[in-house]
C-alpha positions in Angstrom: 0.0 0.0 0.0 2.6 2.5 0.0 3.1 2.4 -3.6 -0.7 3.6 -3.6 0.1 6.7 -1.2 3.1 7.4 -3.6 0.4 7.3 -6.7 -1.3 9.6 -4.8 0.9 12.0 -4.0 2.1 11.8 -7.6 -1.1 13.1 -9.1 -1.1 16.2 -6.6 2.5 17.1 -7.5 4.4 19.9 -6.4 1.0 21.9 -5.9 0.7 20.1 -2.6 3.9 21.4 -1.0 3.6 25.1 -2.4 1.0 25.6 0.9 -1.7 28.2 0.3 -1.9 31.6 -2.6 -3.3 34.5 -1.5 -6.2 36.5 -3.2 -7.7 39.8 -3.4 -11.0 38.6 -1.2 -11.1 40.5 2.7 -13.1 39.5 5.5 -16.7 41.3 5.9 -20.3 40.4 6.3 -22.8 41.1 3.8 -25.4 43.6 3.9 -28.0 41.7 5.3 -25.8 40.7 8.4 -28.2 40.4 11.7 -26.5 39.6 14.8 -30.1 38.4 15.9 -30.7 35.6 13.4 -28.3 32.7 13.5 -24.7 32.2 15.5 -22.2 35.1 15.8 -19.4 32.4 14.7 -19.6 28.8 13.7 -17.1 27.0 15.0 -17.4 23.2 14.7 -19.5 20.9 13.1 -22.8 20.7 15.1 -21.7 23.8 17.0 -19.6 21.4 19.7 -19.6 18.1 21.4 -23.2 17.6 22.0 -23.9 18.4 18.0 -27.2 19.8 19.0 -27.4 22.6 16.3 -30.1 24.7 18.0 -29.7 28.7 18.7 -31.7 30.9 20.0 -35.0 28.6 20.0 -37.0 31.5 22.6 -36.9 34.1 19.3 -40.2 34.4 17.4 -37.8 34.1 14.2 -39.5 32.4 11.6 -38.6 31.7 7.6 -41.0 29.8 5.1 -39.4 29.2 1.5 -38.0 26.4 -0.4 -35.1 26.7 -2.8 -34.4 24.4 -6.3 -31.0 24.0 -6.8 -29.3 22.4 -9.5 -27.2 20.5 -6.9 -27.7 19.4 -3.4 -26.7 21.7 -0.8 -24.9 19.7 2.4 -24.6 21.1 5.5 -25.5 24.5 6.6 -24.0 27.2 9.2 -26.6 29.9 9.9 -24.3 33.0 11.3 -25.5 36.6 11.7 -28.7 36.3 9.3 -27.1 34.3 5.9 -26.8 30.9 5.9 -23.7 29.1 4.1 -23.6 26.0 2.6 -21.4 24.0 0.0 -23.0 22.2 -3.1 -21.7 18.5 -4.2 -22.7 18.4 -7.9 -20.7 18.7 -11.1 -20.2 22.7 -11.0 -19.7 22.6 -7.4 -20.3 25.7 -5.3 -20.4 28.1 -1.9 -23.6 29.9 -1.6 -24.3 32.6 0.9 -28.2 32.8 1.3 -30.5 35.4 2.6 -32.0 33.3 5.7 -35.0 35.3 5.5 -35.9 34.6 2.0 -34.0 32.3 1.1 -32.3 34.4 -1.7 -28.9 34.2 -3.1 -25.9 36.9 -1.8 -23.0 35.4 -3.9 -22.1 31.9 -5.2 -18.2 30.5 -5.9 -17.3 28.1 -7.8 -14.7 25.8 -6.0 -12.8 22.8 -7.6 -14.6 19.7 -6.3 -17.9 18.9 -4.1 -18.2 20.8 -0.7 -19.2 18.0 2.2 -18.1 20.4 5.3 -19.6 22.2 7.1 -18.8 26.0 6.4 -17.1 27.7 9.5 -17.5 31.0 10.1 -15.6 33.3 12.1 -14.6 37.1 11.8 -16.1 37.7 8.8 -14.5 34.6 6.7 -15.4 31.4 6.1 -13.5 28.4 5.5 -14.8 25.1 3.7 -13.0 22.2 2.2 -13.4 20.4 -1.2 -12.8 16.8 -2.4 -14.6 13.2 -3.0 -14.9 9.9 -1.6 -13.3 8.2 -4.6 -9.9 6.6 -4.4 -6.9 7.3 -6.9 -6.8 3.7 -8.5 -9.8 2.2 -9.8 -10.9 -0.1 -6.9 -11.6 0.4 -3.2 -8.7 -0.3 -1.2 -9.0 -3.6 1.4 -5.9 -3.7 3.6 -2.9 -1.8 4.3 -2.5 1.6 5.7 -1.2 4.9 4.4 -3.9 5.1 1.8 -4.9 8.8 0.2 -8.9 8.8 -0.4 -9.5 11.5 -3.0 -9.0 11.4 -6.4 -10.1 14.7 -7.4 -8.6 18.7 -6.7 -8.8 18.6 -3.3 -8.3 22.0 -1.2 -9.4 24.1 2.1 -10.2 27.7 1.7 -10.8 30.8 2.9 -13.2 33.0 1.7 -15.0 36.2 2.8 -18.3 36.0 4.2 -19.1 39.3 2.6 -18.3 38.4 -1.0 -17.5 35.2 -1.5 -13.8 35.8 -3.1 -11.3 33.9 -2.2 -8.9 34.7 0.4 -7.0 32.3 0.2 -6.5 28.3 -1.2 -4.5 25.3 0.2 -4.1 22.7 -2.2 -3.7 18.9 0.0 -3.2 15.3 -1.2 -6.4 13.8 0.0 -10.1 15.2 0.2 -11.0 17.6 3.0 -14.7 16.8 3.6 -14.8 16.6 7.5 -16.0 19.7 9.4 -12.9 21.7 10.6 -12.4 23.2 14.3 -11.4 26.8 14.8 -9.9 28.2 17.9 -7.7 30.7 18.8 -7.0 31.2 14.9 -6.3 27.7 14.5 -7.8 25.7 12.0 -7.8 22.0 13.5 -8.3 19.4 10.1 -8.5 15.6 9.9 -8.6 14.6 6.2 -8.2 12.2 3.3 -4.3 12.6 3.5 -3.7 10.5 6.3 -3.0 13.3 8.9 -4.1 15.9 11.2 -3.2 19.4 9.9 -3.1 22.9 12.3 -3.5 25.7 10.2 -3.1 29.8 10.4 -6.6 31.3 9.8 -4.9 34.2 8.6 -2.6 32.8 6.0 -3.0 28.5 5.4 -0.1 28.5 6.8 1.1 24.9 8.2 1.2 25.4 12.1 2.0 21.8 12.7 1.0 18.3 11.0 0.9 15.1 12.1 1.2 11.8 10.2 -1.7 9.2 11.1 -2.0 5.7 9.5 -5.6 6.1 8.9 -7.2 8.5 6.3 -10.5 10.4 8.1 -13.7 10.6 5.2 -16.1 12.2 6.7 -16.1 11.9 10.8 -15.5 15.6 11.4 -13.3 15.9 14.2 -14.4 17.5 18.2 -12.5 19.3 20.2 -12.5 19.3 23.8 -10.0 20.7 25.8 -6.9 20.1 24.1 -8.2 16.9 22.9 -9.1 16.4 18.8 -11.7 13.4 18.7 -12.0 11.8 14.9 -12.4 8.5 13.2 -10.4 7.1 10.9 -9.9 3.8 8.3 -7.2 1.6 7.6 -6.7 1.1 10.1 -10.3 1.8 11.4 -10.6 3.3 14.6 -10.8 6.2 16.6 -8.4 8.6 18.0 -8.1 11.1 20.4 -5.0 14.0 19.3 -3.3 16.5 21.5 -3.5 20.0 20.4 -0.6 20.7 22.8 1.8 18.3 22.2 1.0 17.5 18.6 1.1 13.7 19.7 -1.8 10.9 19.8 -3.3 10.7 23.0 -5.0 8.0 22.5 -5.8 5.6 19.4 -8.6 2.6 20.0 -8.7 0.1 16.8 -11.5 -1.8 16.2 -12.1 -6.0 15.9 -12.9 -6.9 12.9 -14.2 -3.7 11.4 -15.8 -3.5 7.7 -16.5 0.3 7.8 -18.0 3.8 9.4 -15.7 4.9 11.8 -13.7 7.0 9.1 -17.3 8.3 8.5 -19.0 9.2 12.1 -18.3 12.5 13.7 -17.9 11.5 17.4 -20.0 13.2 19.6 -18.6 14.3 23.1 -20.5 14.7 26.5 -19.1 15.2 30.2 -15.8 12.2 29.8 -16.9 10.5 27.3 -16.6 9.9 23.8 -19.7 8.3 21.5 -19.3 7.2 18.0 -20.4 3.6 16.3 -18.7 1.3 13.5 -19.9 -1.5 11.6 -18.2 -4.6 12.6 -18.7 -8.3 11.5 -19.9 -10.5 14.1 -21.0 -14.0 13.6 -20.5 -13.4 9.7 -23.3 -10.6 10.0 -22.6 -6.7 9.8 -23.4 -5.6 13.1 -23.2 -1.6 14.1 -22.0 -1.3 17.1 -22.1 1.8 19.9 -19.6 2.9 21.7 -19.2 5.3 25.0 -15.1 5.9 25.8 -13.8 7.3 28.1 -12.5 10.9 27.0 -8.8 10.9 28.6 -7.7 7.3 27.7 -10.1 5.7 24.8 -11.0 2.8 27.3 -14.7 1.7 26.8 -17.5 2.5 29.1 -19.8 0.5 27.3 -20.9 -0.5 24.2 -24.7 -1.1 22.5 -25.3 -3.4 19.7 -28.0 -1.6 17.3 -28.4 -4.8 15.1 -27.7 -6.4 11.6 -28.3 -5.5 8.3 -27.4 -4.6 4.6 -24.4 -2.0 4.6 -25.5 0.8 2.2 -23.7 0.9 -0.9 -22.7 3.9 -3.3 -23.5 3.7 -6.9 -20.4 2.3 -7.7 -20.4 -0.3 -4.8 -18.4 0.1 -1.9 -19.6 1.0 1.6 -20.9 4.3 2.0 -23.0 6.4 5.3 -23.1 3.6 7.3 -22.9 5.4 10.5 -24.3 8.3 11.4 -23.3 11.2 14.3 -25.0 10.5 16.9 -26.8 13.7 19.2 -26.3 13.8 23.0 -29.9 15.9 24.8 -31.2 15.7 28.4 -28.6 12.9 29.4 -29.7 10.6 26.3 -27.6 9.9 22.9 -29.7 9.3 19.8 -28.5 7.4 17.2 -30.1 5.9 13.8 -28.7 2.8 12.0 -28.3 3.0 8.6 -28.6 -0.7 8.4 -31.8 -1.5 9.7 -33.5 2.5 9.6 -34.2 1.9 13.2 -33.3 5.1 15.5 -32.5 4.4 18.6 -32.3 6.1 22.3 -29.8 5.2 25.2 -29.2 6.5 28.3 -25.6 8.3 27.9 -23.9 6.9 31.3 -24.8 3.6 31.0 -25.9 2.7 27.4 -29.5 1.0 28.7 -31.7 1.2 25.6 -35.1 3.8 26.2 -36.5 3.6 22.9 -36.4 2.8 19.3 -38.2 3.4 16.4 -38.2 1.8 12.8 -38.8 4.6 10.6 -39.6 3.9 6.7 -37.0 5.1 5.1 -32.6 4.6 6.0 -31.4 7.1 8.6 -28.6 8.8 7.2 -29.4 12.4 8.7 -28.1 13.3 12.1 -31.3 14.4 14.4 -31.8 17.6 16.1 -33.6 18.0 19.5 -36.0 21.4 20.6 -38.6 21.6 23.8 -38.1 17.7 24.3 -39.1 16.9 20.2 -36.4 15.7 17.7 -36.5 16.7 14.0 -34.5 14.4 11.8 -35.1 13.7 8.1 -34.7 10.0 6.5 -33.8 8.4 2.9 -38.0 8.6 1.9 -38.1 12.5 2.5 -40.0 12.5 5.3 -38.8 14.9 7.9 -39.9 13.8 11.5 -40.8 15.4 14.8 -40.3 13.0 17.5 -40.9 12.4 21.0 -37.4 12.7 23.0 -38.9 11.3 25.9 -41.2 8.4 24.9 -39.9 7.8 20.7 -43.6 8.7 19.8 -43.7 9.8 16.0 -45.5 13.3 16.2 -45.8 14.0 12.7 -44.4 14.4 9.4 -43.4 16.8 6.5 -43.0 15.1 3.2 -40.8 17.0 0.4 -38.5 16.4 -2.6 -35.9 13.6 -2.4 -34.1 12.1 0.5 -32.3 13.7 3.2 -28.3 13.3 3.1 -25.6 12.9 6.4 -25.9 16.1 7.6 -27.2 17.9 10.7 -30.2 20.3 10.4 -30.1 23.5 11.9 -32.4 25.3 13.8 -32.9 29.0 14.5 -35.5 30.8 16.5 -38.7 28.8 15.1 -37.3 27.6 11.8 -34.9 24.5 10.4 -32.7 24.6 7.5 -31.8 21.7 5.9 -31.7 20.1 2.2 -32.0 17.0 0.2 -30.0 15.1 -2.3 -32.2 16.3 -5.0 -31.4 19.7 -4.7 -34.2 21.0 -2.6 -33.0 23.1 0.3 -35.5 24.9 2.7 -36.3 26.8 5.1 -39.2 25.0 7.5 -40.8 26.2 10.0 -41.8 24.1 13.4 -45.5 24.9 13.2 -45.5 23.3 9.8 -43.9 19.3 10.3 -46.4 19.2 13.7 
């Protein structure tokens, strides 16, 4: 497998070690900027360890309007009035969107899909690019030091006013986790096989470190001076130290056949949730886990059950996990492999609830005033009894919902499908 990371780094070239360019974009908000609708920054994906994207629920806020794109939008950040969100079609794009109506501010054109979530902070915002395909023809099986991304892969800056490009870091692998921001650090786990710290500013490299595992799509948490990811080949999940630049901790898994590169860890008090699909008595089982924050050792674990591990359209595991939300002492999580979404109690792991939905859970759910909102593979977008798992009601629209985490501000959710549909919705309307 090393002659496949060398492939790799052959089709990036020299633009890989030239860093980052800078542009004639500056920092700024656009003109409809209102400090009351949305987050003042976005700094994480699911706006930290609990990924319970809700802010300001008291505010009579309230937006009604559906968009048709011409690609699917992924995962929003609503920040001072515009929400920002990256497209994953063949012209792929950033849009900044009036959260009132829904209307566009600018659009730009970046060189490959946009799974992150955008972060947002002082004016800029910073998304990566890449895919989930693999520089040789056929989905790697064993080894280590494999690059996932066969496409232009890069992390930018741009300004939240304008859209230009501030600046543009070309890598070897995708970039399609969620990045951390703090202290003017961006904190990135990607399809290169390492952890990257980079100047806000500039792209400049702060410090990198060399993992054996590339990370897909489980967008790292940080807590303390602790960076929680997954990664594959070797699966597991790790735990890095801002500080020292060192793993922490690293626990593989038994037998694994996919998901942890995939599962954006959730974090709550000491502990550490994420699941994995594993292969126990010759069945794909998806298992749970609770660590322990400090040292990876496990608190417990939950077996959600068997079934068929989603496929892409070109074969190959693909969302077979999904991040899971901590609320009110319980972590939800849905299973892919049987659509079944589950509730366990977050010290102990004792099963509350489930509920078979009719379509595959792919969406992470979101939790308001003891309801959770999630949307599943059929396009049905749920409201949910936290307490009890009793289905409230439904909203039906256009194509499934992707693995992404709604949002929810004042009395309305964004959130999009794979068909290109993305929407504003308000609570009064799914009930």
């Amino acid at each position: 497998m090393k002659s496949l990371r060398l492939l790799a780094l052959g089709i990036v070239g020299t633009s890989v070690l030239a860093g980052c360019g800078l542009f004639a974009g500056k920092p700024g908000w656009p003109t409809v900027a209102d400090t009351q609708i949305g987050a003042l920054d976005w700094t994480s994906y699911g706006l930290g360890g609990t990924h319970n994207a809700v802010i300001a629920p008291q505010s009579h806020f309230t937006a009604n309007w559906i968009r048709q794109f011409s690609q699917p939008l992924m995962q929003p950040a609503v920040v001072r009035g515009t929400v920002y969100v990256g497209g994953i079609g063949q012209n792929p794009a950033v849009y900044a969107l009036d959260a009132k109506t829904g209307a566009t501010i600018w659009k730009t054109p970046v060189n490959n899909q946009i799974m992150t979530t955008p972060i947002v902070v002082h004016g800029e915002v910073f998304v990566g690019s890449g895919n989930h395909n693999y520089p040789i023809s056929h989905v790697p099986q064993y080894g280590t030091d494999i690059i996932r991304g066969n496409g232009a892969n890069a992390i930018y800056a741009l300004s939240a006013k304008t859209g230009q490009i501030i600046w543009e870091r070309k890598t070897a692998g995708e970039n399609m986790p969620t990045f951390v921001y703090k202290n003017n650090t961006l904190y990135i786990a990607n399809g290169s096989d390492e952890v990257l710290a980079l100047n806000a500013t500039t792209g400049q490299t702060v410090w990198r470190l060399p993992i054996g595992s590339y990370v897909s799509m489980s967008s790292p948490e940080l807590s303390g001076n602790l960076l929680y990811f997954g990664g594959a080949h070797p699966f597991a999940m790790y735990a890095v130290n801002i500080q020292t630049h060192k793993i922490q901790w690293m626990h593989p898994f038994s037998h694994p056949l996919g998901g942890s590169d995939d599962v954006s860890p959730a974090v709550y008090g000491n502990s550490v949730y994420a699941d994995v699909v594993v292969a126990r008595n010759g069945q794909p089982h998806e298992i749970f886990y609770a660590f322990n924050a400090q040292n990876g050792h496990i608190e417990w674990e939950f077996d959600e059950g068997t079934g068929p591990i989603p496929e892409g359209p070109h074969g190959g595991p693909r969302d077979e996990t999904v991040a899971p939300l901590v609320y009110n002492n319980t972590v939800y999580v849905g299973s892919p492999l049987n659509n079944v979404l589950y509730a366990l109690n977050a010290q102990t792991g004792q099963l509350l609830w489930k509920d078979h939905l009719t379509g595959t859970l792919m969406q992470s759910p979101i939790a308001y005033n003891g309801v959770l909102y999630v949307g599943d593979t059929t396009g049905k977008f749920w409201a949910i009894n936290a307490s009890t798992g009793k289905l409230l009601g439904y909203r039906q629209f256009k194509g499934p919902f992707m693995p992404s985490s709604p949002v929810l501000v004042g009395q309305t959710i964004f959130t999009g499908t794979r068909l290109g549909q993305f929407m504003a919705i308000p609570l009064s309307s799914i009930r």
